[in-house]
N, C-alpha and C positions, 0 to 999 in steps of 0.2 A: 536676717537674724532668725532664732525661734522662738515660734511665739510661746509654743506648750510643748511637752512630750510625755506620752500615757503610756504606763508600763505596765504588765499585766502578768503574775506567775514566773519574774526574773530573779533566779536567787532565791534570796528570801523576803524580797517586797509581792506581795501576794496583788495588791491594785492601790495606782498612785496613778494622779494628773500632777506633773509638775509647773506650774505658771512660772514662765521665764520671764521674755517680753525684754524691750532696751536695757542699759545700764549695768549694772553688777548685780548676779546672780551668787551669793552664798548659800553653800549646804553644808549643811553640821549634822551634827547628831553621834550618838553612843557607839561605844567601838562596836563594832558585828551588827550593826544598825545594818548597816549596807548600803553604805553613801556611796561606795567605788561603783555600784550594778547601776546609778546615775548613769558616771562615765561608762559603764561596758553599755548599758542602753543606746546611746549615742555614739559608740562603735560599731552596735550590731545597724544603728541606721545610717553609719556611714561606711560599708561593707566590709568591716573586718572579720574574721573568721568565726564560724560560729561550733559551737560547742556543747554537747548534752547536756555536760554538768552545768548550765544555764539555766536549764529548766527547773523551775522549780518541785518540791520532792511531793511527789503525788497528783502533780498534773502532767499532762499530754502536751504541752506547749508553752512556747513562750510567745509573746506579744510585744510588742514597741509601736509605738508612732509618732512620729514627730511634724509638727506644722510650720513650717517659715512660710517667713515675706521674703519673697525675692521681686527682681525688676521681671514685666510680664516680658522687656526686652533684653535681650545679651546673652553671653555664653550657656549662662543654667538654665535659661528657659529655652535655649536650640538643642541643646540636651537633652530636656526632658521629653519635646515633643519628638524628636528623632526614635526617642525608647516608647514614642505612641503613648506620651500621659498626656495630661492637662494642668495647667495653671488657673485656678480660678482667680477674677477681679475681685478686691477685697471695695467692699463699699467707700462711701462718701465718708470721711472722718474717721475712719480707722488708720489713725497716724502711729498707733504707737506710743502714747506721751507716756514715758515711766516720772518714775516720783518726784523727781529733781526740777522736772517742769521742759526735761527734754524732748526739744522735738524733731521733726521732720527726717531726711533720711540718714543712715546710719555708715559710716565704713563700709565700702563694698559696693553699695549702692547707689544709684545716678541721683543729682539734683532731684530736676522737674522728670515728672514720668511717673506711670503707673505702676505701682504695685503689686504682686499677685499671691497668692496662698498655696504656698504645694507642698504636699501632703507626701510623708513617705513613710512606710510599714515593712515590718520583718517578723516573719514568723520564725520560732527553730523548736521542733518537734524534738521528741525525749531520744529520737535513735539520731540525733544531731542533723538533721535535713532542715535545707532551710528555705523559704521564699521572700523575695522581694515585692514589691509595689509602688510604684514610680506614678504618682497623679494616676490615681485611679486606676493602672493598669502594670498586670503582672512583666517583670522584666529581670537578666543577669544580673546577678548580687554585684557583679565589675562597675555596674551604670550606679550603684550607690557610692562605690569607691571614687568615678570620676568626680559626680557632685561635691562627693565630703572635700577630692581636693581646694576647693575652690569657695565651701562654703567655711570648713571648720580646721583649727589649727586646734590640733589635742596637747597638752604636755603634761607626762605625769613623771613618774621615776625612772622609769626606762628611757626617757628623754635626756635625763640629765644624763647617762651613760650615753646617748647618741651625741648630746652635745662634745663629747671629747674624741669623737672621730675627725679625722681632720679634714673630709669630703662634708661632713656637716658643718663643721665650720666656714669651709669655703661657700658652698651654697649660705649662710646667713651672714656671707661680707656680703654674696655675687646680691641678694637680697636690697641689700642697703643700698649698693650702688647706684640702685635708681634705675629709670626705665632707657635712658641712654645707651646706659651700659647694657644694660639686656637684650637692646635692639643691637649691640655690637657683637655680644657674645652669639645671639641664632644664628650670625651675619658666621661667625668663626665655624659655631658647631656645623653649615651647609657646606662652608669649604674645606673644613678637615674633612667631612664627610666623603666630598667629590674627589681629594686628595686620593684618599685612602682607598679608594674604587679605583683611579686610575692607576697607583702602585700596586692594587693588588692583580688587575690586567698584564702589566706589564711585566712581572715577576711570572706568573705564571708563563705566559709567552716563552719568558727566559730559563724558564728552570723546565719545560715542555718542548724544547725546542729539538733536542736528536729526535724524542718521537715524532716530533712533526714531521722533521724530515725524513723520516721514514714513513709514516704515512703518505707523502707526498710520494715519495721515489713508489711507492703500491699503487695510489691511485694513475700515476703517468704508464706504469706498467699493463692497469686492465683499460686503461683508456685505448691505448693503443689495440691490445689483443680486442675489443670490442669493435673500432674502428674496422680491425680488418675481416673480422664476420659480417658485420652491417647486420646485426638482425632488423626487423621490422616487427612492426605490432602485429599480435595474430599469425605468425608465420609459420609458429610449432603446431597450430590446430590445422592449417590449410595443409601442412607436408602429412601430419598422421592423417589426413582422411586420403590424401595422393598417393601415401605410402599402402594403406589398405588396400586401396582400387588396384593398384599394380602386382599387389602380392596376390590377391584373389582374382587376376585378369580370366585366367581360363573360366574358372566357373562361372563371372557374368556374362560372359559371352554364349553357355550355353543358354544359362540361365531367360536373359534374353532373347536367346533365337527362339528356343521355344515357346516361350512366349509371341514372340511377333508371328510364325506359325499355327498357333491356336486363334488368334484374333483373323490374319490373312493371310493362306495360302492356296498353292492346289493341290498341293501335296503330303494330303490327311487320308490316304487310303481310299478315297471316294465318297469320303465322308465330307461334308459341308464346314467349313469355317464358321466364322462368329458373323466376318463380315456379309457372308450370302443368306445364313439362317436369319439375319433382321432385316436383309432386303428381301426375303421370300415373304417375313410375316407383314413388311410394311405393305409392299405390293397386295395383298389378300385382303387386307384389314381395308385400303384405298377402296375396290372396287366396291365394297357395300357403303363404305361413310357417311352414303349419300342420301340410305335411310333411313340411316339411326344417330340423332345427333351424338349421343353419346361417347361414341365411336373416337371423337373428332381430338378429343384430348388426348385419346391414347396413343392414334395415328403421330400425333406431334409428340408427343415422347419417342415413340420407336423412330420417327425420322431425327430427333436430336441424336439419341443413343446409336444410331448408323453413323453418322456424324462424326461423336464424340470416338468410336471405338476403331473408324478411319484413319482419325487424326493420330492413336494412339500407336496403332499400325505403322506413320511416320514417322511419330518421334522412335519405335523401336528400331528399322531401319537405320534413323541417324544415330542413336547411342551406338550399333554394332559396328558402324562405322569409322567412328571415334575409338570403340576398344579395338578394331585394327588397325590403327598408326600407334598404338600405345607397344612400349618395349621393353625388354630386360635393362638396359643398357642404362633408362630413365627410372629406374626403380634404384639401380645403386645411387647415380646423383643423389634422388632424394635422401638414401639412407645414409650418405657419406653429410650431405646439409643438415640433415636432421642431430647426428650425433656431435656437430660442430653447436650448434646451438645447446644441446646439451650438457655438454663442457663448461657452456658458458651459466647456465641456470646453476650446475652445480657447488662453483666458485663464485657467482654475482648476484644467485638467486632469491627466492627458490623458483621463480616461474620468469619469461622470458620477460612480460612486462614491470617486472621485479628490474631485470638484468638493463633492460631501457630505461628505465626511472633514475638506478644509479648512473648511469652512463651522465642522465641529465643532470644530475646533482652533481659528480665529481667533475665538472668542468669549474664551478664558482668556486666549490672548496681547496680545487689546486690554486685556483688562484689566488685566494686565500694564504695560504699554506707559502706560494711563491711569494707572496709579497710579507712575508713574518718579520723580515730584517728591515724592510722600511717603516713597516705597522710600529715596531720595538723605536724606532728613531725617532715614529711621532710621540708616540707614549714615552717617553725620557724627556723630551721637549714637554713634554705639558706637566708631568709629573715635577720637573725643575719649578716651572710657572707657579701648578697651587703651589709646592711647596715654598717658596718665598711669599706670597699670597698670605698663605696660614701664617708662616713665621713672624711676616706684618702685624697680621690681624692680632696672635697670640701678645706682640711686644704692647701692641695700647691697651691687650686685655690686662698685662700687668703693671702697666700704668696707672688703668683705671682703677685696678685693684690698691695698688699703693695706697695712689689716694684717697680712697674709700678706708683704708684702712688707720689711718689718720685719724680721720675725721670719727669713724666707728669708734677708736680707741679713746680718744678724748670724751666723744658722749656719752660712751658706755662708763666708763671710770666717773663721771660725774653723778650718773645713776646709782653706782655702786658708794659714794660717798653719802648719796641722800638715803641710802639700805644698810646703814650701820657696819660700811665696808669700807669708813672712811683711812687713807694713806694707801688703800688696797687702791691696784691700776693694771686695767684689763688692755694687754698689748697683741696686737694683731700684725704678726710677722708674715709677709708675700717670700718667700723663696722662690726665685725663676729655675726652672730646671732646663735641662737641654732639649730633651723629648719633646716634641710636643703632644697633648694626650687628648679627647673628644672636651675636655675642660679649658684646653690653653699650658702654659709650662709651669704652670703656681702652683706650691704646696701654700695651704695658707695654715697657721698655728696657730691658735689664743695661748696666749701666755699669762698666768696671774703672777703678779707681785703683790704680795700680801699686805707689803709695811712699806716705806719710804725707805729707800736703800735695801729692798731682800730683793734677791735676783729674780726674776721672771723664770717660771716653772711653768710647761704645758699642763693646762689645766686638767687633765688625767693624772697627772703627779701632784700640784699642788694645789688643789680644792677638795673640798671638804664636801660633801653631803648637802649641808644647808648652804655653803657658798655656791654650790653649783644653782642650786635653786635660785636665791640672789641673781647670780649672775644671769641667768635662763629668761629670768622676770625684766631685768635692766635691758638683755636686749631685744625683747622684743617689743617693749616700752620705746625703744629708740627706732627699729625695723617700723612700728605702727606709722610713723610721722612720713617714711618712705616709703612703704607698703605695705597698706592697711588691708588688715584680714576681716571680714564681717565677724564671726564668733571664734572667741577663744577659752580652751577648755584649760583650766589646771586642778589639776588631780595631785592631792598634798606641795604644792610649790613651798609651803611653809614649812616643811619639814627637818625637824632638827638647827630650827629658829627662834628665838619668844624676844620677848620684852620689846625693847625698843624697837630691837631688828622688824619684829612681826607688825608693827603700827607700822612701819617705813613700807613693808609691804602691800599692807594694804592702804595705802595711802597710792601707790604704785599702780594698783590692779584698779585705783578707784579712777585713777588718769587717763589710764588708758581704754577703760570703761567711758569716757568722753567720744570715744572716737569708736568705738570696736563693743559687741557684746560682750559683757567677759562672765565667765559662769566657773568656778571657784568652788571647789571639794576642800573643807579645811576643816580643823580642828583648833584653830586658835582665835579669841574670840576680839581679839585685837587686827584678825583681818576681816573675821565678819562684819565689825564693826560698821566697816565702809562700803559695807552691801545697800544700793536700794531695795534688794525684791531679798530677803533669805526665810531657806527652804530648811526644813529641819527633817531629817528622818530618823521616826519614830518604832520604836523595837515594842511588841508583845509576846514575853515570851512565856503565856501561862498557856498556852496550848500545849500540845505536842511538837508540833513544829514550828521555830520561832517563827513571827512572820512582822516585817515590818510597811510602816507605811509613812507619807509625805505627806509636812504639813503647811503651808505657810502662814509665819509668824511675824503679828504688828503686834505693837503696843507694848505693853507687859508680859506677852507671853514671850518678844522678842529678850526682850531685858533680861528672863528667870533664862531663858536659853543660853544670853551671853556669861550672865553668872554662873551656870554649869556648867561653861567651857570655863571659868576661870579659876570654879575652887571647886567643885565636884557638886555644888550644890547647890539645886536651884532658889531655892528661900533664903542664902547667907544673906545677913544686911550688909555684910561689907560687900559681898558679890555684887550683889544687887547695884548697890552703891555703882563699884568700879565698874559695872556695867552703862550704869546710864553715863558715866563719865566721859568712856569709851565713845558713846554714841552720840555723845554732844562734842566731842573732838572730831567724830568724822564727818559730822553738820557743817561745822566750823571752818571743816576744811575746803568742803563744798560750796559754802556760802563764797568764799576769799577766790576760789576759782572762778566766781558765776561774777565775782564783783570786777 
């Protein structure tokens, strides 16, 4: 639940602490007071969109934060640490008792178990940017959305327009139904799922099929033509450096001789080679060594360097002997191999290990490709399977729906009798359709019957404004008993309601405040009546800019409050009067529940 929420520069409340806390939360106050920037407060901290004109006129920002108690274990708190906040431990005796004398844990929340305090914040600066804050730590405005699902159920006017969609309806039968049913219908939503994967496999296969085989009849085509070149890894680098050598053969061969002539020959004109000028100096350098150590290092370089320039001498020998077995004849081979492989880079490529890669790949994908008509046999076989599977699964969702819808119908109409909507009877119509859709084959309808014997109208045609409200309130007075929400907001539910109708309601919001937070925007003081905690917000408008603030009212200041919702005036002695009358009837009503 929330315990508080601080708003700062929203609208036109310039700075308010709201104390919520368990039980029924009423807010009132003057029309353009700005009770709704309550509700958009607790929008923007359960992450709906934010917006400039929020901010109030002549500040830089807006502000919100809001405090709950949630359990330090379960979904909201894997949550919040996942988005890296914290939950703080709330002390010893911090239970929460609101007025009534209620205590320990509320809707939403486990028995036995601890407690915890987690704190969330929303800034929205004047060019509309906004930040979140998630237990102490900055996070996506989406991680305020998950929370709010789970902490807060909003309804305001716009609600009662969603209530006459007929997917929102269906979601607050599938609601009611229980947690059975919900463990049946994930069970459905997984196999429609898998259904729908496997059909969509299979069609395409089917509606893909000439290109494939055509693709196929391509890939058997370069299999083959690759087959009968056989290239190898590396073979386009080893043929261009063979192809070079052969094309430049004459030149390394002089290239070479003269070289192996300069190192060893006899045949330098009379001139010395390489190899006799370093045995002339080694020999020289030898006979003295022997008196000068110095000598001794150099001696052993010149005898390496004889050596090394010997050896060099052989290996020239053996290359020019190699470039004389080399021939024209082996220069075409290569160029005729070379440009077969080139053929093949051009078409398979762009480089040969390109052209062996695919070679390796189109072996699985022919086989692939060859086996499409038994692939298509399996997938028709399994596709039959979920689809009876689903069909199964769809037929006990609309069973379960029936029955649920029974039992929703009668509870709801008896709600709607204690809301001053008595002969009125709220009918919940299950249509099976043929399709089945990610929901099962149910259209489901609310139908109102207004009177005993008038036909049943889908409640977009025959409800009113304040019956819709009525009806909004009845069912989720009857959804609480099945599946209890921790807070719930209503923002004008009383609308275009009074007298009796309005006592019945909040008499309604006061019940379900037994089980569930309920926090209540109204203007009729016949619902406030049955508020434990009400919050009044207060308008200044001798400034320049109006600016209002929140205040919470006990005593007599509650009474002159409900008397200004009742005649416009807080001092009437009859107000006054009808006020505390008001307020000893919702005692009364309290007391006969506790008894």
């Amino acid at each position: 639940m929330i315990d508080e929420i601080t708003i700062r520069d929203l609208g036109v409340i310039a700075e308010a602490v709201l104390p919520l806390g368990p039980g029924f939360t009423a807010v009132t106050g003057e029309t353009g007071a700005g009770k709704t920037m309550v509700v958009q407060a607790l929008g923007l901290l359960m992450g709906e969109r934010a917006v400039a004109g929020q901010v109030r006129v002549g500040r830089a920002q807006s502000w919100v934060e809001g405090r709950w108690r949630i359990p330090t274990v379960g979904p909201v708190a894997d949550r919040v640490n996942d988005a890296g906040g914290q939950i703080d431990e709330l002390g010893a005796g911090e239970t929460g008792v609101d007025e009534l004398g209620a205590d320990g844990p509320r809707a939403g929340e486990p028995g036995p178990g601890r407690l915890g305090e987690l704190i969330l914040s929303r800034s929205v600066s004047g060019e509309g940017r906004s930040r979140a804050i998630v237990g102490g730590r900055s996070a996506p405005v989406g991680v305020l959305s998950e929370l709010g699902e789970r902490l807060v159920v909003v309804h305001g006017q716009s609600d009662q327009l969603r209530l006459r969609s007929s997917t929102q309806q269906r979601l607050a039968l599938d609601r009611f139904a229980g947690a059975e049913f919900r463990a049946l219908l994930e069970k459905y939503e997984a196999e429609f799922r898998g259904w729908q994967e496997l059909r969509r496999e299979r069609d395409e296969l089917v509606s893909q099929r000439e290109d494939r085989l055509r693709e196929a009849d391509a890939l058997r085509t370069a299999v083959t033509e690759i087959e009968l070149v056989g290239p190898e890894s590396g073979e386009d680098v080893a043929l261009a450096e063979r192809a070079s050598r052969l094309t430049n053969l004459e030149d390394l061969r002089v290239a070479a001789a003269g070289a192996r002539e300069a190192v060893s020959s006899d045949e330098l004109d009379g001139r010395p080679d390489t190899v006799s000028l370093l045995d002339s100096a080694l020999r020289q350098l030898e006979r003295v060594s022997a008196h000068d150590g110095a000598l001794e290092p150099i001696v052993e370089s010149l005898a390496s360097a004889s050596f090394l320039v010997a050896e060099i001498s052989t290996q020239l020998s053996s290359y020019l002997a190699e470039l004389d077995t080399d021939g024209g004849a082996e220069l075409d081979d290569v160029q005729e191999r070379r440009a077969e492989l080139s053929v093949l880079a051009r078409k398979y490529g762009p480089s040969l290990d390109d052209v062996i890669g695919f070679f390796a790949s189109a072996g699985p994908r022919l086989l692939e490709l060859d086996n499409d008509s038994d692939r298509i046999d399996e997938l028709s076989a399994a596709v039959s399977e979920a689809e009876s599977l689903v069909l199964d699964l769809a037929a006990r969702l609309t069973a379960g729906r029936v029955r649920a819808a029974e039992q929703l119908s009668a509870l709801v109409s008896g709600e709607l009798a204690a809301l001053a909507m008595g002969g009125s009877q709220l009918m919940v119509e299950v249509t099976e359709g043929v399709e089945p859709t990610p929901s099962g084959r149910d259209t489901v309808t609310f139908l109102l019957a207004s009177h005993e014997g008038a036909e049943p109208r889908p409640l977009g045609k025959g409800a009113s404004g304040g019956e819709l409200s009525r009806i909004m309130l009845a069912i989720e007075v009857v959804l609480a008993a099945t599946d209890p929400v921790p807070t719930f907001v209503f923002d004008e539910v009383d609308a275009g309601v009074g007298g009796a109708s309005a006592i019945e309601i909040g008499r309604r919001l006061a019940r379900l405040a037994l089980g569930s937070q309920v926090i209540v925007v109204t203007h009729l003081a016949q619902v406030a009546a049955f508020a434990t905690n009400h919050l009044s917000v207060v308008k200044d408008s001798e400034g320049a800019v109006t600016e209002s603030s929140v205040q919470q009212l006990r005593g007599e200041e509650r009474v002159a409050e409900m008397a200004r919702l009742l005649s416009g005036l807080p001092d009437s002695e009859s107000g006054l009067a009808h006020a505390r009358e008001l307020i000893e009837l919702a005692a009364e009503s309290r007391r006969q529940w506790q008894s």
